[in-house]
Structure formats: C-alpha cells, structure tokens
N, C-alpha and C positions, 0 to 999 in steps of 0.2 A: 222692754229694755230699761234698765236706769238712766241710762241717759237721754238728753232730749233730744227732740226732730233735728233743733236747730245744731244740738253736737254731733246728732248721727250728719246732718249733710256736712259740717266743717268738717268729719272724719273719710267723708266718701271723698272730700276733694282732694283730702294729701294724697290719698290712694294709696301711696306705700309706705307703712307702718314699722317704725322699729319699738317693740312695747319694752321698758325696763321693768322687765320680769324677778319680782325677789320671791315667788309664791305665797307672800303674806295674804290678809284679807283683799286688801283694795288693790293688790294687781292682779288677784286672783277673777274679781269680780269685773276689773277692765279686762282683762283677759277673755271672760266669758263672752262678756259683749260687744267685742271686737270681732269674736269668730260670728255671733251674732248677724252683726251688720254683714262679714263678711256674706252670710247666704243672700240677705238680701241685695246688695253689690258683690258677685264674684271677679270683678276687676279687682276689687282691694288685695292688695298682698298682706303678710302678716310676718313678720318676725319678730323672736322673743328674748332676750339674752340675760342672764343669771350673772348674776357677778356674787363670788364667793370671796367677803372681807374677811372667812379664818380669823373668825375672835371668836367659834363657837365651839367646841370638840366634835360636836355632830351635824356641822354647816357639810360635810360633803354629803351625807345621807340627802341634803335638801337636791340638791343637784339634779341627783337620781329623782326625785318627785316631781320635780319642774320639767325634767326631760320627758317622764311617761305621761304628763297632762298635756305637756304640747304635740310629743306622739298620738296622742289618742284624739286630738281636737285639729290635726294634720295641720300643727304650724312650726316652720323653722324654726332650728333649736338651737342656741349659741351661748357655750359658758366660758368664764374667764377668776380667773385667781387675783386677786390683790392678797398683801399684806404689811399692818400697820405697824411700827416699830414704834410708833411715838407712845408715851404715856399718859399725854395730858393731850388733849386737843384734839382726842381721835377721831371726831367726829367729822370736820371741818378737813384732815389728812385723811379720811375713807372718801370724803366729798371731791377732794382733785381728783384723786387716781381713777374713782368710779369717772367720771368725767373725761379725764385722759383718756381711759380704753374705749367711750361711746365716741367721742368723736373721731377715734382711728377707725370705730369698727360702720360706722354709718356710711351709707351708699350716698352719693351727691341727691339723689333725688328720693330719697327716702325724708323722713320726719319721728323725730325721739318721742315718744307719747310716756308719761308718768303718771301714778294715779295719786297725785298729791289730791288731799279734798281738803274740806272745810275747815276742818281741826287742823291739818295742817299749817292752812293760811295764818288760824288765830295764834299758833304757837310761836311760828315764823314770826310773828307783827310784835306779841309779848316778848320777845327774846331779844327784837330790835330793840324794843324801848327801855331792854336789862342793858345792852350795850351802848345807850341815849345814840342813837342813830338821827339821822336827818331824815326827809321828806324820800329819799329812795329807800330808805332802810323800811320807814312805816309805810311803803304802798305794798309792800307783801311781797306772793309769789303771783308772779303774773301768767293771764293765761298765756299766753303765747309769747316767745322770745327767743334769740340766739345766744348764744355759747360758741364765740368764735364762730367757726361755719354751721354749724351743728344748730337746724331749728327745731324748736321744742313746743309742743302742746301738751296741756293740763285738763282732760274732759270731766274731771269728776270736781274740778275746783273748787264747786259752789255747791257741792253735795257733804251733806253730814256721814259722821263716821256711824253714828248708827240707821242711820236709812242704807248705809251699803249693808253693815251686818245682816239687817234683816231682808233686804234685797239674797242675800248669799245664802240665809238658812232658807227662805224659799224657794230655790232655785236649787237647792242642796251641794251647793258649790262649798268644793272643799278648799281648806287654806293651810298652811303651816303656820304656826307661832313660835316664832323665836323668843326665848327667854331672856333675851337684852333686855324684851319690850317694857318688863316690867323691873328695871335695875334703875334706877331713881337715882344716882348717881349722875347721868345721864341728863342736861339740862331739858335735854326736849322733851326727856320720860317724866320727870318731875314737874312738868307743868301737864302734861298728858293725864298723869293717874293721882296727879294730890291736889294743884290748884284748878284746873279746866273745869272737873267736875265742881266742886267747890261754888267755883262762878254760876257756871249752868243752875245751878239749882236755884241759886239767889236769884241771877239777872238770868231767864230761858232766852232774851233778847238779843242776850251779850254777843252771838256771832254775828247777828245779822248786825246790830253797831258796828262793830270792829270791821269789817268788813264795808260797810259804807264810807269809814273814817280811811281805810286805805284805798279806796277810789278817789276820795279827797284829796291825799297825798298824793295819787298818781298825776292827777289833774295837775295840783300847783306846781308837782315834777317838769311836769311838759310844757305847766305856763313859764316856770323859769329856766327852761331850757331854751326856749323862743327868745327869749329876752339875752341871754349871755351869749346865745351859738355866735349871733354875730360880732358880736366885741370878741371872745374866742377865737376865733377864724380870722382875725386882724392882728391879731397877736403871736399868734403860733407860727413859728416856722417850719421848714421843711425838716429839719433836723427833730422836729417836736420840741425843741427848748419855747419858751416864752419870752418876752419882750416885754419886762416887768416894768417900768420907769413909768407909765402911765397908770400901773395900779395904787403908786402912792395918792394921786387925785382923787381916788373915789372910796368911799366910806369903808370903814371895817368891815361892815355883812357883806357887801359886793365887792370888795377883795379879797375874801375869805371863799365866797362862793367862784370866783371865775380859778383861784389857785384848786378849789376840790375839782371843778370840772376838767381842770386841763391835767389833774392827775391822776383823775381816771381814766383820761385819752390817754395817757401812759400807763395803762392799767395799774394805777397805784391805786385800790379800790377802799371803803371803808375809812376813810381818814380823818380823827376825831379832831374836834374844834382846839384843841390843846398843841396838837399838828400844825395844824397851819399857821398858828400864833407863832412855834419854835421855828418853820420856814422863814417868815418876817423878820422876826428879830433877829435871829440867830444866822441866817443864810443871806438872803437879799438886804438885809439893813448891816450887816454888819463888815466891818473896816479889810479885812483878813480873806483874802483871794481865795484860800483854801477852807474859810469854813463851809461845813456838811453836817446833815445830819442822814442818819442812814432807818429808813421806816418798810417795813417789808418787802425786804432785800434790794432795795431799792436807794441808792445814793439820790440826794437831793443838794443839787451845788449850783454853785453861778462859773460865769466867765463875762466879765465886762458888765453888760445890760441886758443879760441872757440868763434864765431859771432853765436847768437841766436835769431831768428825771432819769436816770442810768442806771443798768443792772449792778446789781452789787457781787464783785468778783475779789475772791482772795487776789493776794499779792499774784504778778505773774514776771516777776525781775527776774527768778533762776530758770523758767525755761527754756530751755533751747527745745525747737522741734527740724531734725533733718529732715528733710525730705530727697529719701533714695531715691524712688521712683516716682517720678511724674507723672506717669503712664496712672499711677493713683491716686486720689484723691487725699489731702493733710487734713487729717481732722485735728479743730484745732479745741483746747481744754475747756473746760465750765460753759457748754454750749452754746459757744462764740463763732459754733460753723462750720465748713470744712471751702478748703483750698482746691481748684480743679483748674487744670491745663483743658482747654474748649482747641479745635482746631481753626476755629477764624474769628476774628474780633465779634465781642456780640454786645450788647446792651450791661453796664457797668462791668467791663472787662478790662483790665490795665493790660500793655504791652510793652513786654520790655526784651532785652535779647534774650537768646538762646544762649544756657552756660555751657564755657569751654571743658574740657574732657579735664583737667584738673582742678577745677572749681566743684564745690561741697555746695550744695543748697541745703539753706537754712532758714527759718524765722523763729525769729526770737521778739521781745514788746519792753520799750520804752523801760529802763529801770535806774531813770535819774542822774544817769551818768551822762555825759557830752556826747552827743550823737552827731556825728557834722553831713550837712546834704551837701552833695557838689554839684555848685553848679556849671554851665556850660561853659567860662570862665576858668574854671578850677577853683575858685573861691567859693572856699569853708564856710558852711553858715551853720549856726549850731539851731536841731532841727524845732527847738522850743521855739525860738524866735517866728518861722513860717507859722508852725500853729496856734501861731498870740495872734498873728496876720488874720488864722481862717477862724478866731473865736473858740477854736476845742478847748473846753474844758480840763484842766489838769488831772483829774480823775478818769476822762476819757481815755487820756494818753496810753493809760499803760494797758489798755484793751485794745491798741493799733496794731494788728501784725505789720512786721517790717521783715525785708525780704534781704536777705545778704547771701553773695555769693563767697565763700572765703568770710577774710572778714571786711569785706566790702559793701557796705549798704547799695543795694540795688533800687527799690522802692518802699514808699509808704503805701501799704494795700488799701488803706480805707480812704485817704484822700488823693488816689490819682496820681502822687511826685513820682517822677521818676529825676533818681541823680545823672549824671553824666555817662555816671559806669554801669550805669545799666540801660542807656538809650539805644534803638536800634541803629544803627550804624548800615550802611549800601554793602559792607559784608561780612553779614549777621543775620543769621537767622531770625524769625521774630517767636515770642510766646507769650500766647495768650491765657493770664491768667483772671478766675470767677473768683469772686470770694461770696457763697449760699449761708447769707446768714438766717439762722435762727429765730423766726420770728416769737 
C-alpha cells in the first residue's frame, strides 16, 4: 500500500470513511487503498462522492466512470451538481459550494478524507505568499482539521505527486484527466506545470524545505494563539463584539494580531494587514458613530466601546412580511432565519399575546423612522433610545425583526421588549414565539 502503517491505523480508527472522489489520479489511487485497508479491516465502511463543477462539456461522462469503479470495488456511490456563475474567482466559488454539499451530505460520525499530497501542500504555501499571508496562511493544508462540523483528514499529504503516479501505473489503476488540468490560466495550474517543475529541477530539496518552513509556521501559529486566547476571551463578549479601549495600550503587532484573531472568531477569515490599519483608523479611532467599512460581506462598525463584526444585508426598510398562518413557519430574507410559533415557552422564546380575529400579523425592521415602545405607563419612548441603553449597533438595527399587530408594535424579537400591547394580559391567550437563526 502507499500509505503508511502509521496512516493505515489513523484510517482504521475513523472507521467510517467519506472519500471526495473526483476520479483524477490521486483519489483514484486513495480510493484504491482505502478498499485496500478495507480487506484488511472489514469494520471500515467506505463512501465515495463525485461532485460535478460543469465547466467541462464531458464532466457528466466522468460520473458514469466513478460510479462503475466504485460499482466494481463495492463502495457507496454518491454524486452531486454544482455550478459556477462567477467569471473570475472560480476556483475559490467551486471551493464553498463543493464544501457546502460535503458537510450536508456527511454522517455525524463519518470523516471527509481527500487526497491532497505534496505538491499540493507546496502550491497551497506559494500561492499564500502570492497573497503575503501571515503565519496561518504559510502553515499549509493541514493534516487534520474541521470545517464547521465536518472533520477532515489528508493521508497522502506528505506523499509526492510522482511516487503516487507510479504507485498507480503499478497497480494499473486507472484515472481520468480532466483538461482543466493543464489550462495555465489557472493559478494553481500555472505553478503546477511551469514554475514547480522549474524549481524541482534546480532545488530536488525544495519540498521537503517548504514543508518544514510550514510546520514552523504552524508551531508559531499555536505559540501565538497561547499567548492572545486569553487576552481574547477577556475581551469578547457574548454578543462576539470586542471591547476595544484596552487595545490602544498595546503595540501595533499585538493590536493588529488580537483584532485578526477576533475576526476570524467572526469568521471574517484572510484579513490583509492594510485591513486592520482601515478598522483603527477609520472605525474604532474615528469621531463619527456611523463609520464602517464593509470587507467580506462582512460590516465592521462600533457602538460606544464595542468593535462589531456583522453580516452584511442590503437595505431591509420596504419589507413588510405578513404572516397569515402561524401554524407555519416566516421565513425571513437574506438568511436572517425563520419565525416559529413552539406550543410552550422554551429556551430564547419571546411571549406575547395571542392576536385578536381583526388584527394582521406582521414584521417588518427598523427603517429610520420613529418607532415608539410603550411602556406600561403608556409613555412613548422612541425605540433607538432603549437600543443606545443595550449598545446595538446602528447597522444591527435594521436586521431586528419587529413584530406588529395592525399597526401596533408588539415586540422587539431579538431583544426580548415586549410593548404594553403586546403583554399577556389574565384574558389573553399566550404565544410563543422562536426566532432559528442562521448560523
């Protein structure tokens, strides 16, 4: 087998195997030795799954070839469609989606296995340092890692792209070749079949370097993750905004570095050093309550002594959303969640009454016009003033669904308010409303 004892026993321990099968060489050749190991463990399970990115006129032909090899080698066979609209960037947009459908289609107790190798690694590491990346960007692909729930291993990581080839024409393992492979257009092709080789010849050393210099990186990754988690974790609130006023104390690199870590705990990922300078200046030092800047779809704004990392959502001031029937669930726009009536109070559930037989239910969000809460009193309070009380963000505002019966504000759903006229009252029904957001 190619691979070693020590990745044959880490492959026996997942036991259940989900392989991303594209029938190229190298999953061709994981594929082989996965069924492999299977004889010698028959506890292993195997599944295999094709994902079709249709950028090729004869990618469904491939389908058909991945289905009869895992037919004939008796492993579960599961294929799926994407397709890429963008014109620049395809690569990076085939990468979510392919991503997207494995962690829908992965069992809890299953494990994603890919046959990135060697070559892969050094491409990955050059390509970081085409984008000047930091310390995560040069530690590579790692072997082992999550994706959201989704864990993933890499058994041929540390294996060359030609010790698999000739592993495969000895074994007479067939593979497909897709004609992407060599379109040089392609950053990752272009360093694959013009500069890789190039190097290889000159430096034969050059992968085992690069590959030691990204265990380096991983290392200093982890010593300086040691070092900030816990200044991190005293800073962050529950909201995930930060509590910036202590960062003016501490130098430029270690307020540069604890604002990248806390925006990848927002998964605001990849965030160039020119980024963080426009946050400082431009956001947290600056006079103007409403400045922002907006970096992968991602608003970046204050409120008070608070840095807030927020989905970025077109305008939402002209929607109104009815909601005829209760009995179903409001889903509400730019996957902000949906609305559910639960039958008894449950964990972050708001209750408010039951609407009468001529009352319209509706939500509609925030659109800068005077909103007034009533309180128990009857005095009007206009509803900006409460959320300067609870620190939301101006930008948050207009992603609050607000719950009106008529044209009667009933509740704020994300923070808990209910007005007067919508309290439950000794005879009033109660209802209880979810709001499942989106994570």
């Amino acid at each position: 087998m190619l691979i070693t004892k020590k990745i044959q026993y880490i492959l026996y321990k997942l036991h259940n195997i989900l392989l991303s099968y594209s029938g190229g060489l190298d999953s061709s050749v994981l594929l082989y030795d996965l069924v492999q190991l299977r004889k010698k463990y028959p506890s292993i399970t195997i599944r295999a799954i094709h994902i079709n990115h249709n950028l090729n006129y004869i990618s469904k032909t491939w389908i058909n070839k991945c289905f009869l090899t895992c037919k004939k080698l008796h492993v579960d066979f599961i294929y799926k469609n994407i397709f890429i609209y963008k014109k620049s960037n395809i690569e990076e947009e085939a990468r979510i989606k392919r991503y997207k459908i494995l962690n829908n289609l992965i069992k809890a107790d299953e494990y994603l296995v890919t046959a990135h190798h060697l070559d892969d690694q050094c491409e990955t590491i050059l390509l970081a340092l085409k984008r000047g990346s930091g310390l995560k960007g040069l530690s590579g692909i790692a072997e082992q890692n999550n994706i959201k729930k989704m864990k993933i291993f890499r058994p041929l990581l540390y294996i060359s792209k030609k010790k698999i080839l000739w592993y495969a024409l000895q074994h007479n393992i067939t593979w497909i070749d897709d004609p992407s492979n060599i379109d040089n257009r392609y950053d990752r092709n272009f360093l694959r079949n013009i500069i890789l080789p190039q190097i290889n010849i000159r430096w034969p050393f050059f992968r085992k370097t690069i590959i030691r210099s990204a265990k380096i990186c991983q290392e200093q990754e982890t010593l300086l993750n040691e070092f900030l988690n816990p200044i991190l974790n005293n800073l962050i609130q529950e909201n995930k905004s930060i509590f910036f006023i202590p960062l003016k104390f501490y130098s430029v690199y270690k307020r540069y570095a604890i604002l990248r870590k806390w925006l990848e705990y927002n998964k605001c990922h990849m965030v160039t050093y020119k980024t963080l300078s426009l946050i400082w200046n431009e956001v947290i030092c600056a006079q103007k309550l409403t400045s922002k800047i907006i970096i992968h779809k991602k608003i970046i704004c204050k409120n008070n002594t608070y840095l807030f990392c927020l989905n970025y959502i077109p305008t939402l001031q002209k929607i109104i959303l009815f909601w005829y029937d209760i009995k179903h669930a409001l889903i509400l726009p730019y996957k902000l969640g949906t609305l559910c009536i639960v039958k008894k109070d449950i964990t972050n559930s708001i209750v408010v009454r039951y609407p009468y037989e001529n009352e319209n239910i509706y939500v509609k969000f925030y659109d800068n016009q005077k909103i007034y809460f009533c309180q128990n009193n009857f005095k009007k309070i206009n509803i900006n003033h409460i959320w300067n009380k609870l620190s939301i963000p101006i930008y948050k505002r207009n992603q609050i669904p607000l719950l009106f019966y008529n044209n009667c504000l009933i509740a704020d759903l994300e923070n808990n308010l209910i007005t007067i006229h919508g309290k439950v009252m000794p005879n009033n029904q109660s209802l209880y409303i979810t709001w499942i957001k989106i994570e």
